[in-house]
Each structure stands twice: as C-alpha cells, then as structure tokens.
ChimeraX commands (.cxc) that place a marker at each C-alpha (Angstrom):
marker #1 position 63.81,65.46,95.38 radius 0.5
marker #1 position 66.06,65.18,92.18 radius 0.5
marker #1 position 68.59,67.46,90.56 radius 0.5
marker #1 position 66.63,70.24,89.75 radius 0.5
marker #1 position 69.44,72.37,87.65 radius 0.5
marker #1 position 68.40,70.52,84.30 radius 0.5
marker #1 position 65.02,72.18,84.44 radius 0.5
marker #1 position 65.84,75.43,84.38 radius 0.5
marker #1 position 65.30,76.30,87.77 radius 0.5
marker #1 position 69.11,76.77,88.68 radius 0.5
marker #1 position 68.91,74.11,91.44 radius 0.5
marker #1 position 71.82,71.76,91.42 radius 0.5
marker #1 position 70.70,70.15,95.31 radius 0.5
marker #1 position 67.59,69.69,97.09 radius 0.5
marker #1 position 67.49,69.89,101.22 radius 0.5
marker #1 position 65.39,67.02,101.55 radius 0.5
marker #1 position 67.98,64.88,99.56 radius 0.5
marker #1 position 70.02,63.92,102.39 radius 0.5
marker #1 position 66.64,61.82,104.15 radius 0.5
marker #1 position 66.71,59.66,101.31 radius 0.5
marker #1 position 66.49,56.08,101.74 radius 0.5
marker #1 position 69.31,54.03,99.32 radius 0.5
marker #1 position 70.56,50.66,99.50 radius 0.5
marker #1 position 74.11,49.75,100.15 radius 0.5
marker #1 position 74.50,47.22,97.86 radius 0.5
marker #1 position 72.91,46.77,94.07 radius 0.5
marker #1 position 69.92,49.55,93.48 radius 0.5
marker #1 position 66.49,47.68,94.41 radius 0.5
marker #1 position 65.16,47.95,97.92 radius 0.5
marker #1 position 63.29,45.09,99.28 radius 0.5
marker #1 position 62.06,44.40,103.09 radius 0.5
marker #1 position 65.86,42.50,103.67 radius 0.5
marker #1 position 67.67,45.24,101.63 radius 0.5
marker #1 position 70.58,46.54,103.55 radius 0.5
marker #1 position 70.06,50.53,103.36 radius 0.5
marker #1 position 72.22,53.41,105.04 radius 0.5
marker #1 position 68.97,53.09,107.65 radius 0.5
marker #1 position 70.56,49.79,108.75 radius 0.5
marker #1 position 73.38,50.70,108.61 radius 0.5
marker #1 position 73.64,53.86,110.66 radius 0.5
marker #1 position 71.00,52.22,112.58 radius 0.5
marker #1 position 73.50,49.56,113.92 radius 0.5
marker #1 position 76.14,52.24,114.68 radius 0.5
marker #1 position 73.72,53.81,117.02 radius 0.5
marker #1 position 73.29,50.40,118.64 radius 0.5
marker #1 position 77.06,49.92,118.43 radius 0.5
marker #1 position 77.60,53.28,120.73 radius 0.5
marker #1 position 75.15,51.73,123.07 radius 0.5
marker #1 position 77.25,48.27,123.60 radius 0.5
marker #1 position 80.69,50.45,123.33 radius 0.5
marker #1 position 79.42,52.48,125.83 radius 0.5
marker #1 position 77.43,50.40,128.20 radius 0.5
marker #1 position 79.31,47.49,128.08 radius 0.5
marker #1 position 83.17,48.28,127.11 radius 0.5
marker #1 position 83.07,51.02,128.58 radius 0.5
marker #1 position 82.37,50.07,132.24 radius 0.5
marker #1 position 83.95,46.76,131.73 radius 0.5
marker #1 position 86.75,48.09,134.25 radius 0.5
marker #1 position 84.61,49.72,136.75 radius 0.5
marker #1 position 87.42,51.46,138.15 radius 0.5
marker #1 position 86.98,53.19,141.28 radius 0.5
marker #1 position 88.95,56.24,139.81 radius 0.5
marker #1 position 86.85,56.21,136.25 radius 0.5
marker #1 position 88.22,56.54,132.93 radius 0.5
marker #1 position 86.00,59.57,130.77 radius 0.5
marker #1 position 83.63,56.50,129.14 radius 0.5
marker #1 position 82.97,55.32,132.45 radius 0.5
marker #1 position 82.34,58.67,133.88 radius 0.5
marker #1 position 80.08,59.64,130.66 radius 0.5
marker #1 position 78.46,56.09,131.36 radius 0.5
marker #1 position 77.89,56.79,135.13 radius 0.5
marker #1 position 76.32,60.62,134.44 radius 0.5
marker #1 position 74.13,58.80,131.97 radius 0.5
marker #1 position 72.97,56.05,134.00 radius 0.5
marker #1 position 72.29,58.52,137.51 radius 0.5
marker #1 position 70.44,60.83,135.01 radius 0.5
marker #1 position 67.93,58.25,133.57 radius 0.5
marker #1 position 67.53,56.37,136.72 radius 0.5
marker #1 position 66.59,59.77,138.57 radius 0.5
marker #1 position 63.90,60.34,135.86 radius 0.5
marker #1 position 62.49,57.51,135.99 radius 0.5
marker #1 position 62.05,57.54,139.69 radius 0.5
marker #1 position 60.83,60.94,140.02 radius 0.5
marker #1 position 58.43,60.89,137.27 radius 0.5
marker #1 position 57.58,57.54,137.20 radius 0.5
marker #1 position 57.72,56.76,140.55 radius 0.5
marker #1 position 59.46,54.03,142.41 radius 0.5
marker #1 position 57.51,50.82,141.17 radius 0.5
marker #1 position 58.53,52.03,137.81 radius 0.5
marker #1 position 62.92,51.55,138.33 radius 0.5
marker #1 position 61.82,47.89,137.11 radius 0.5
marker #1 position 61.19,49.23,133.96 radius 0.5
marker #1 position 64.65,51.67,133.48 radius 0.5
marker #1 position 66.71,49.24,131.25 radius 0.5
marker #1 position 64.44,49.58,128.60 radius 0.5
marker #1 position 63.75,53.54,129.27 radius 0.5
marker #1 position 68.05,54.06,129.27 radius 0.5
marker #1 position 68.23,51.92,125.89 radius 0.5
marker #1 position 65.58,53.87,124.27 radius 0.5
marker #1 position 67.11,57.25,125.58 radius 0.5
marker #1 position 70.61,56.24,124.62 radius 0.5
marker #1 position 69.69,54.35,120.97 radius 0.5
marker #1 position 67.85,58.08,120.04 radius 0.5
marker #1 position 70.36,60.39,121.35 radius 0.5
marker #1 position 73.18,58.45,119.41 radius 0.5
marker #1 position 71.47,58.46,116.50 radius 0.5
marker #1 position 70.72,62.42,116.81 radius 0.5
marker #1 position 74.41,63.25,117.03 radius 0.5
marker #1 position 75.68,60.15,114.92 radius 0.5
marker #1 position 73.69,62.52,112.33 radius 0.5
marker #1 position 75.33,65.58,112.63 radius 0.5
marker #1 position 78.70,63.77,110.89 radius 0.5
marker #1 position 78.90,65.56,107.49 radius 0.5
marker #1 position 77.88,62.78,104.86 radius 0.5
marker #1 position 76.15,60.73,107.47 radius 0.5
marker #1 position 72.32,59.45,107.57 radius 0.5
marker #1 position 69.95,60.60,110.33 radius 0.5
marker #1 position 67.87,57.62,111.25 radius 0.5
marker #1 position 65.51,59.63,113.71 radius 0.5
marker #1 position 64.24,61.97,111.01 radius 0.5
marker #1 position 62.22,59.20,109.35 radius 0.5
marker #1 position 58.58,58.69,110.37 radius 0.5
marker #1 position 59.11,55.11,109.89 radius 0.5
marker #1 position 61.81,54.89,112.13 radius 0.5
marker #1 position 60.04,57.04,115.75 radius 0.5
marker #1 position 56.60,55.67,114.79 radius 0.5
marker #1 position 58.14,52.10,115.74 radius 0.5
marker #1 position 59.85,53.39,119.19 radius 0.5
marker #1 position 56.43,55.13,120.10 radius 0.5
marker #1 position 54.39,52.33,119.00 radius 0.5
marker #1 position 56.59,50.25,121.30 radius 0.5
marker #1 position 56.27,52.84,124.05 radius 0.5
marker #1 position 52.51,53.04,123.59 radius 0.5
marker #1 position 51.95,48.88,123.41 radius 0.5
marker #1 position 54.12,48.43,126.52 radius 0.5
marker #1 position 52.49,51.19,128.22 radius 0.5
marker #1 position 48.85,49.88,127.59 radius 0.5
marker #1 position 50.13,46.27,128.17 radius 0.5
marker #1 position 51.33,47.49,131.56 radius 0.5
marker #1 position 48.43,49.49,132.33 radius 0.5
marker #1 position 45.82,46.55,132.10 radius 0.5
marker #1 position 48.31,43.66,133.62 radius 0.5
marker #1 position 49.33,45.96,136.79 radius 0.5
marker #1 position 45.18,47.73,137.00 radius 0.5
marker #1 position 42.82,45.34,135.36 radius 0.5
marker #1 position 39.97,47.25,134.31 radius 0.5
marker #1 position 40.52,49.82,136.53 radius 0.5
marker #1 position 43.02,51.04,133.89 radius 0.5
marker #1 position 40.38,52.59,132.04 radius 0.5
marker #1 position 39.98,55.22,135.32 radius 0.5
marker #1 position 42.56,57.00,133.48 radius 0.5
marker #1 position 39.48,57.90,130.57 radius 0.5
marker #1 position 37.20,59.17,133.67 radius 0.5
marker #1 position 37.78,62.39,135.02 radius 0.5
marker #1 position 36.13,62.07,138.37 radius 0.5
marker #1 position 37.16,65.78,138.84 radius 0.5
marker #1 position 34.74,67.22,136.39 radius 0.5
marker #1 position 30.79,67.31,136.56 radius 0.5
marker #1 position 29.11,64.62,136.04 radius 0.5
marker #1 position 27.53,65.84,132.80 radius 0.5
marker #1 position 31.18,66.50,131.46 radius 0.5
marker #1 position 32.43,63.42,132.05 radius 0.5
marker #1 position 31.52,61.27,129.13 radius 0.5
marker #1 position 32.62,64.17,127.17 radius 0.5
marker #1 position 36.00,64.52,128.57 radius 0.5
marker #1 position 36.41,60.64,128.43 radius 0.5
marker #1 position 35.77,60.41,124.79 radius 0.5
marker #1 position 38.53,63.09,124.31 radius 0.5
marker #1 position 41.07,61.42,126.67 radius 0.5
marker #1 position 40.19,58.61,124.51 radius 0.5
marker #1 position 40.98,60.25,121.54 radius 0.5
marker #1 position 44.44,61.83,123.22 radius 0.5
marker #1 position 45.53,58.54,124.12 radius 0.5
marker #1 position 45.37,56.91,120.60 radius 0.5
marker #1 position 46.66,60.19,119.16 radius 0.5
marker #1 position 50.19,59.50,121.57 radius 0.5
marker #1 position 52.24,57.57,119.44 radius 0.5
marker #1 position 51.79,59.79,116.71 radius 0.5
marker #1 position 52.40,62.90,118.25 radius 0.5
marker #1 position 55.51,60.99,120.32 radius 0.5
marker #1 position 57.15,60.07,116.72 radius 0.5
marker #1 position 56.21,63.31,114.85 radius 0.5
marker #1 position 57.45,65.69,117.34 radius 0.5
marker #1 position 61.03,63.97,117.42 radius 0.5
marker #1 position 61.29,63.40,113.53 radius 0.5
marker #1 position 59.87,67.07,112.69 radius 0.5
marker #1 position 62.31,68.63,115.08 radius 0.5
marker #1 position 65.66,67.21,113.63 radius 0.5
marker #1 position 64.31,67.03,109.91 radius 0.5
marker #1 position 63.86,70.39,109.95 radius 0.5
marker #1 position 67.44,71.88,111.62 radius 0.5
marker #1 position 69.12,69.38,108.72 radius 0.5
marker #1 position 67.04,70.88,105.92 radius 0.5
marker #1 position 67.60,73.80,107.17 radius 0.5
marker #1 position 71.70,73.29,107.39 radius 0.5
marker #1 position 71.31,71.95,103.72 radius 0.5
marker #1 position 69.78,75.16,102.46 radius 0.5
marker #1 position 72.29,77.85,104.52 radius 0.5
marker #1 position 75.08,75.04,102.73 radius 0.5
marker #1 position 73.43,76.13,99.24 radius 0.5
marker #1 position 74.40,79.63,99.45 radius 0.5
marker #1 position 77.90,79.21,100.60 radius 0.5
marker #1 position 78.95,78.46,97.47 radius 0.5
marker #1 position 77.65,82.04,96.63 radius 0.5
marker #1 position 80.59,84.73,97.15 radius 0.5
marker #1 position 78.25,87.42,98.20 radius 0.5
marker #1 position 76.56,85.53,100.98 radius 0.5
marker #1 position 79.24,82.81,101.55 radius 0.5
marker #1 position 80.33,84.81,104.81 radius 0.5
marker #1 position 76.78,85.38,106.34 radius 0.5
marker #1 position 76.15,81.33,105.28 radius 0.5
marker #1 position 79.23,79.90,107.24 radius 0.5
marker #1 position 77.75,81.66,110.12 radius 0.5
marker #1 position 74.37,80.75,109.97 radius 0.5
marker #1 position 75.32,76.73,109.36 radius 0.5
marker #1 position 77.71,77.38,112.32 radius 0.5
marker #1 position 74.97,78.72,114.45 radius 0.5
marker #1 position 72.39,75.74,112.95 radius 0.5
marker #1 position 75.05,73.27,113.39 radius 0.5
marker #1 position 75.00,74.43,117.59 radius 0.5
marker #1 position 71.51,74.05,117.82 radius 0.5
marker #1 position 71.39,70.87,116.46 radius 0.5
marker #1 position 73.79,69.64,118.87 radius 0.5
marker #1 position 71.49,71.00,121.55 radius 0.5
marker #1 position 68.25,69.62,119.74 radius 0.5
marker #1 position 69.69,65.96,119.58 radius 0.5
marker #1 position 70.18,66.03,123.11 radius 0.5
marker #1 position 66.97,67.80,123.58 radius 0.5
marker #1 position 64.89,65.73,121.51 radius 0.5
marker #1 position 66.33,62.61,123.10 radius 0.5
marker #1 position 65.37,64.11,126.42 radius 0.5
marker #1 position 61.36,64.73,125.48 radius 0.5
marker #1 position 61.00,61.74,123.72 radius 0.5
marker #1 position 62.31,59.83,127.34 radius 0.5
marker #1 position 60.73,61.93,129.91 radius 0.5
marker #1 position 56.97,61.49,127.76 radius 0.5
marker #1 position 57.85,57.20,128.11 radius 0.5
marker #1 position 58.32,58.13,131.99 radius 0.5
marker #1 position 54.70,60.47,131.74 radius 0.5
marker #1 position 53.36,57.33,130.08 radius 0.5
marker #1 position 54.74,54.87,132.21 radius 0.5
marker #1 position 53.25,56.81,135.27 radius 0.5
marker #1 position 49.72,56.85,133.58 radius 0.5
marker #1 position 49.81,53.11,133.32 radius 0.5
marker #1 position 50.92,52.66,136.77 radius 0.5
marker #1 position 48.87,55.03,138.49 radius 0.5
marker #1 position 45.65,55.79,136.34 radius 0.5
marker #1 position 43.94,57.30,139.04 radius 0.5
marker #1 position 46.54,60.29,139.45 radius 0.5
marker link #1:1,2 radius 0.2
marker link #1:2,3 radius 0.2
marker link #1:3,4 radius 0.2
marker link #1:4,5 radius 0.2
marker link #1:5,6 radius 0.2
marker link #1:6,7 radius 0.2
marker link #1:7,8 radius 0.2
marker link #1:8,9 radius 0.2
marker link #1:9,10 radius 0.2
marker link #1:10,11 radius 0.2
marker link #1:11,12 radius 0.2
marker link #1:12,13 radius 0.2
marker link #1:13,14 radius 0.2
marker link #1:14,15 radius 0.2
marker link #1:15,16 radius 0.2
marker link #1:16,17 radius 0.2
marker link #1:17,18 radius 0.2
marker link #1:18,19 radius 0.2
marker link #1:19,20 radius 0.2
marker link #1:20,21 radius 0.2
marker link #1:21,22 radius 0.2
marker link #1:22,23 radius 0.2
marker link #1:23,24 radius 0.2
marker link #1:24,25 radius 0.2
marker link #1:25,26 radius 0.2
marker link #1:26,27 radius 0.2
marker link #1:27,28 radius 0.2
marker link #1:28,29 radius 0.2
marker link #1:29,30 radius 0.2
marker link #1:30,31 radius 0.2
marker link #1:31,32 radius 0.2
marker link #1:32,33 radius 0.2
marker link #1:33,34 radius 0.2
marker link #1:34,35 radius 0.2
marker link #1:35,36 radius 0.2
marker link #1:36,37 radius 0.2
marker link #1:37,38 radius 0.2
marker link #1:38,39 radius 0.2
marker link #1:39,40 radius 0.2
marker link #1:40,41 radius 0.2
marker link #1:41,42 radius 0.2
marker link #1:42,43 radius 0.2
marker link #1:43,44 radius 0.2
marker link #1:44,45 radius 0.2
marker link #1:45,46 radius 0.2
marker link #1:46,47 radius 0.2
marker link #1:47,48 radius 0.2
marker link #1:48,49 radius 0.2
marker link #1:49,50 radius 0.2
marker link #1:50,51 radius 0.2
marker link #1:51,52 radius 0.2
marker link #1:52,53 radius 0.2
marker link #1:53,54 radius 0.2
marker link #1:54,55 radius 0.2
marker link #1:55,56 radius 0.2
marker link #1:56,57 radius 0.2
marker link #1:57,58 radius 0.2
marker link #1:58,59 radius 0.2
marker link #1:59,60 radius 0.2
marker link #1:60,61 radius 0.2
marker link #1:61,62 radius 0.2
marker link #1:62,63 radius 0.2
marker link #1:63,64 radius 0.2
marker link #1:64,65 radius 0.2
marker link #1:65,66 radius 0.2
marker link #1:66,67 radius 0.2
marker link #1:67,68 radius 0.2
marker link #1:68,69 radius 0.2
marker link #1:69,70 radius 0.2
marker link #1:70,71 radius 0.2
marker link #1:71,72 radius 0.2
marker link #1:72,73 radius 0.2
marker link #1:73,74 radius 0.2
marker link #1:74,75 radius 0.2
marker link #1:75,76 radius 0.2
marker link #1:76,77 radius 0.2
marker link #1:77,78 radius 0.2
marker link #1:78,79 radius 0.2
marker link #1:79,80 radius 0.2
marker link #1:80,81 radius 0.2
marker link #1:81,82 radius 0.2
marker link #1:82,83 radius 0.2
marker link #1:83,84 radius 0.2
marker link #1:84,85 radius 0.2
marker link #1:85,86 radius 0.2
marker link #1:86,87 radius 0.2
marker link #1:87,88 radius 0.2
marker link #1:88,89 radius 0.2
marker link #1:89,90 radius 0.2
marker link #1:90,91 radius 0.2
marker link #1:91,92 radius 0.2
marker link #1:92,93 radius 0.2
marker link #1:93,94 radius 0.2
marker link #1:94,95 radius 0.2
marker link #1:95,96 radius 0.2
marker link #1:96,97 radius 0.2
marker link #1:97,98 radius 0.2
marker link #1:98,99 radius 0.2
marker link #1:99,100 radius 0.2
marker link #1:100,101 radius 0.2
marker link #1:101,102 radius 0.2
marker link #1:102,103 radius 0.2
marker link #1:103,104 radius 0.2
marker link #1:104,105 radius 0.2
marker link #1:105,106 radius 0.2
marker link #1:106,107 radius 0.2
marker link #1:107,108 radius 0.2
marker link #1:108,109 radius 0.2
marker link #1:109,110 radius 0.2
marker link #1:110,111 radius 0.2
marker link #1:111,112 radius 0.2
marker link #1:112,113 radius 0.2
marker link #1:113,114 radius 0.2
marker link #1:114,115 radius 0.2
marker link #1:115,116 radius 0.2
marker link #1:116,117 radius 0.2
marker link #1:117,118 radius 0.2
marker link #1:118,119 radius 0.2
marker link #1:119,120 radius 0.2
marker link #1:120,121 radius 0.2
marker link #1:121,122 radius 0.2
marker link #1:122,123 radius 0.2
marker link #1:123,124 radius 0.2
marker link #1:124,125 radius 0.2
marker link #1:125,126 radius 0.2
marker link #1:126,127 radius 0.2
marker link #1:127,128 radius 0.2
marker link #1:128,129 radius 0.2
marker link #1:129,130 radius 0.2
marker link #1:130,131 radius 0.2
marker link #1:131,132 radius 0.2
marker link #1:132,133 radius 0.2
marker link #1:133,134 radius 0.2
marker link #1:134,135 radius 0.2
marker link #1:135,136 radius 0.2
marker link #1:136,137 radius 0.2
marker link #1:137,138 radius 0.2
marker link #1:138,139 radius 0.2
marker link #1:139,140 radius 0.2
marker link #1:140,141 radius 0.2
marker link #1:141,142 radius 0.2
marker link #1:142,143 radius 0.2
marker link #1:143,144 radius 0.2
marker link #1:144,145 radius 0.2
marker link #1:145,146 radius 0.2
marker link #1:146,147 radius 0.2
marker link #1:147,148 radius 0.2
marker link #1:148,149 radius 0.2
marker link #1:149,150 radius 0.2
marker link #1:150,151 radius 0.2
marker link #1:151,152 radius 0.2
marker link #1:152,153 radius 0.2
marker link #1:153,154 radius 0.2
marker link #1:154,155 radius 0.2
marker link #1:155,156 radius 0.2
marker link #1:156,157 radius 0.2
marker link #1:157,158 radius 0.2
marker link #1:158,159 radius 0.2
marker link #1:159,160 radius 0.2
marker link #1:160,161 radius 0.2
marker link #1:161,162 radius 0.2
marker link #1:162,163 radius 0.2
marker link #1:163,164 radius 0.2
marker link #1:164,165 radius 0.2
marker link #1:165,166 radius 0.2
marker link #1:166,167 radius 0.2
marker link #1:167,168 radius 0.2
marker link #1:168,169 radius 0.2
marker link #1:169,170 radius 0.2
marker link #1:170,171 radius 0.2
marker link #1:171,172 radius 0.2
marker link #1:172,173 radius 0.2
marker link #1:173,174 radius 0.2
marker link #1:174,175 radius 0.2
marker link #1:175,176 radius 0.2
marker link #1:176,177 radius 0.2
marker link #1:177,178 radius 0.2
marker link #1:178,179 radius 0.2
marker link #1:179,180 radius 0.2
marker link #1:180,181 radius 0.2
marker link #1:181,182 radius 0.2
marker link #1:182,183 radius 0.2
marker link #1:183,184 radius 0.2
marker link #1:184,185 radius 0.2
marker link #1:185,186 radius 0.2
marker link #1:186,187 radius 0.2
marker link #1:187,188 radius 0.2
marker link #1:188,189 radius 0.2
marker link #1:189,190 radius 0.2
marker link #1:190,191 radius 0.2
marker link #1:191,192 radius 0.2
marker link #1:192,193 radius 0.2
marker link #1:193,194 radius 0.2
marker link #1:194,195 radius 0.2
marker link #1:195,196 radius 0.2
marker link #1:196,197 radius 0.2
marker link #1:197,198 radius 0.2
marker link #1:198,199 radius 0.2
marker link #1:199,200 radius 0.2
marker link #1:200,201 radius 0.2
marker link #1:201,202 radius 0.2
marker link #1:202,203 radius 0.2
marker link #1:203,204 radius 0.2
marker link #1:204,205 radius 0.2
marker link #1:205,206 radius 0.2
marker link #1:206,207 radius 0.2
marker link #1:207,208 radius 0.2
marker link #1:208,209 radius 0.2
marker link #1:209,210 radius 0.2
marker link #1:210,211 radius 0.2
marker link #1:211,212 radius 0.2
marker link #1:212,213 radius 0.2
marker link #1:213,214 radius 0.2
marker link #1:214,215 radius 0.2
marker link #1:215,216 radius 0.2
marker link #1:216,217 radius 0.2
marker link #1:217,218 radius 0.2
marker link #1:218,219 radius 0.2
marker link #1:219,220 radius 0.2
marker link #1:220,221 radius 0.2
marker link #1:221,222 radius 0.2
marker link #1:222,223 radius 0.2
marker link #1:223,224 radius 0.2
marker link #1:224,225 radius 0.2
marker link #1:225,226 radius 0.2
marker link #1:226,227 radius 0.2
marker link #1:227,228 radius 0.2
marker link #1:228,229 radius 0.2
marker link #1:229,230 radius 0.2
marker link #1:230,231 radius 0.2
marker link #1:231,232 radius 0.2
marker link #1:232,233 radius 0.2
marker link #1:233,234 radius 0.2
marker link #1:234,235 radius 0.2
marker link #1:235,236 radius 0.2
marker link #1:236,237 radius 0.2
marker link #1:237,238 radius 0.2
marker link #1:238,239 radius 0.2
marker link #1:239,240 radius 0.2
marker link #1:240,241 radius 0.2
marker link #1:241,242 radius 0.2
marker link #1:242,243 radius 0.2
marker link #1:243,244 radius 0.2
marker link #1:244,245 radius 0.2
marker link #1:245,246 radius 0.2
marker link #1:246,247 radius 0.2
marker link #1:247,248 radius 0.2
marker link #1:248,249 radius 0.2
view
C-alpha cells in the first residue's frame, strides 16, 4: 500500500492508503499507542455525549434542532427494539441506541475529506459483534436455562432432519459475529476505495469531468450507506436479541 510511482508503474496513490493505521505521536505502534483509530474513535463517542447529553440538557418543550434530531433518534431505536425485539427487550435499548449511534457517527465522521473511518477496520466491528454475540448468548442462557439451546432444534422439520439442521444452526450461530462485522466493514471500505480511485483520475484532464461526477455520485451513496449500514448492523442486535429471548420462535 506504498507509493507505487517509483516502480514504474505510474502510481503516485493507492485506494487502500487512507485505512491505514498510524500513530499520532512518534512512529512505533504499541497496544497504548495513540493512533488516528483512537482518535476518531473518541470523536464518535464525543457526538454521542454532545448529542445525548448537551443536547437535551434543556428539554424544551418547543425543541431546539439537536433536541429534535435527539428525539427522532431516540423514538426510532426504541420502536425497533420493541417491534423486533419485543417488549421484555426495551430493558436492553440503552445499549442497542449507543451501539446504533457510536456506528452511525463514525460512518459519516468518515466521509470528512482527510478523516479516518474507524468502521472499515475488521478489528474495530469484530469487537461490537463479539459484544453483541457474548451479550446475546449470556442473555439467552440467564433468561432460558437450557432451554436456550431450543433455538438449535427445529421441531418443525422431520425428525430425521433434525440433528442435521441443528448442527447447521449451530454452525450459523458461531458464524454471526463474523458475518455481523464483515458485512458493515466490507460495505463502507469499499464506497471509500472506490471514492479514492474516481479521485485518481480527476487529476486527469480528459476524464476530470466524468470523475467529479462519479465521486459526487459515490460521495451520495456513502452518505446513504453510513446510515444504512448503521441501520443493519442495529436491527440484526434486535434479531439477536429476540433469539435469546424467545428461542422457541
């Protein structure tokens, strides 16, 4: 992912330098190393508070455009939750709105030109699933005891089938926190690579026209993936969540 151009090849950028991970201070990166993860990282979780917290502070009854944004936020979770969840699972909707938010700030906190997008790292979505996947398992066996594992059992099927089909549920289950943390770091690697390589060829006279248009384009898409991709992520937690509560279903 270096400079290519002294190779011969012509290339003077690479698409996949902008997921790079560098330190902020001095050039060796060690498990306490303060990187542009961290830091762009703690904006996310800075938009949260600001949000959230400052931003309701008043709780006017006419609302200011934070509050409002705050409110639409909070009805729109809350409403998931409930209707895909269920009822018994509102209890769990503070952490379900701070995962939601946390991504969906860091999805558009990404889209600043020179910025670093935290949720196109493996390392980063593999910890939010694995949390999704520990709590939901956690859950599942406090709430159902052993009756938990129902959720392996498909008492729909024939009998014969059923040891078959349980081994794959099996298999599906363990494969959900991969699957959860690929899908949302695949989706917004890609639209930024693919920004980065439209921004190579604007520099290009011929093209430079047909390239501000299609990083335009990109660059709208994007804005709809972040949201989107915050969305999935949240509503497959709420899927989960419903699994653990109600294996039987």
């Amino acid at each position: 992912m270096a400079t290519e151009a002294e190779s011969g090849t012509g290339l003077v950028f690479h698409p996949m330098d902008q997921f790079i991970v560098k330190p902020l201070f001095g050039d060796v990166i060690h498990w306490y190393t303060p990187t542009n993860v961290t830091l762009w990282m703690g904006l996310a979780a800075l938009c949260v508070i600001a949000l959230m917290v400052f931003g309701t502070t008043g709780r006017a009854t006419i609302p200011s455009r934070i509050q409002s944004v705050a409110e639409l936020a909070y009805g729109f979770i809350y409403k998931m939750v409930e209707d895909v969840a269920g009822k018994d699972a509102v209890k769990f909707f503070p952490y379900v709105m701070t995962l939601f938010l946390f991504i969906v700030f860091s999805n558009f906190l990404g889209l600043i030109p020179m910025s670093f997008t935290t949720t196109s790292h493996f390392a980063v979505t593999i910890v939010l699933a694995l949390l999704v996947f520990l709590t939901v398992t956690i859950v599942g066996f406090i709430k159902n005891g052993v009756h938990f594992l129902e959720l392996f059992w498909v008492t729909s099927a024939p009998l014969a089938l059923r040891p078959v089909l349980a081994i794959i549920e099996l298999v599906s289950y363990f494969v959900r926190p991969v699957s959860h943390s690929i899908r949302l770091a695949g989706n917004v690697m890609a639209g930024h690579a693919v920004i980065k390589v439209f921004a190579g060829f604007a520099a290009l006279a011929v093209v430079s026209p047909v390239s501000i248009l299609a990083i335009t384009a990109m660059y709208g898409i994007e804005v709809l993936v972040a949201f989107i991709q915050a969305y999935v992520f949240t509503i497959l937690t709420c899927v989960y969540l419903k699994d653990a509560l109600h294996p039987g279903h």
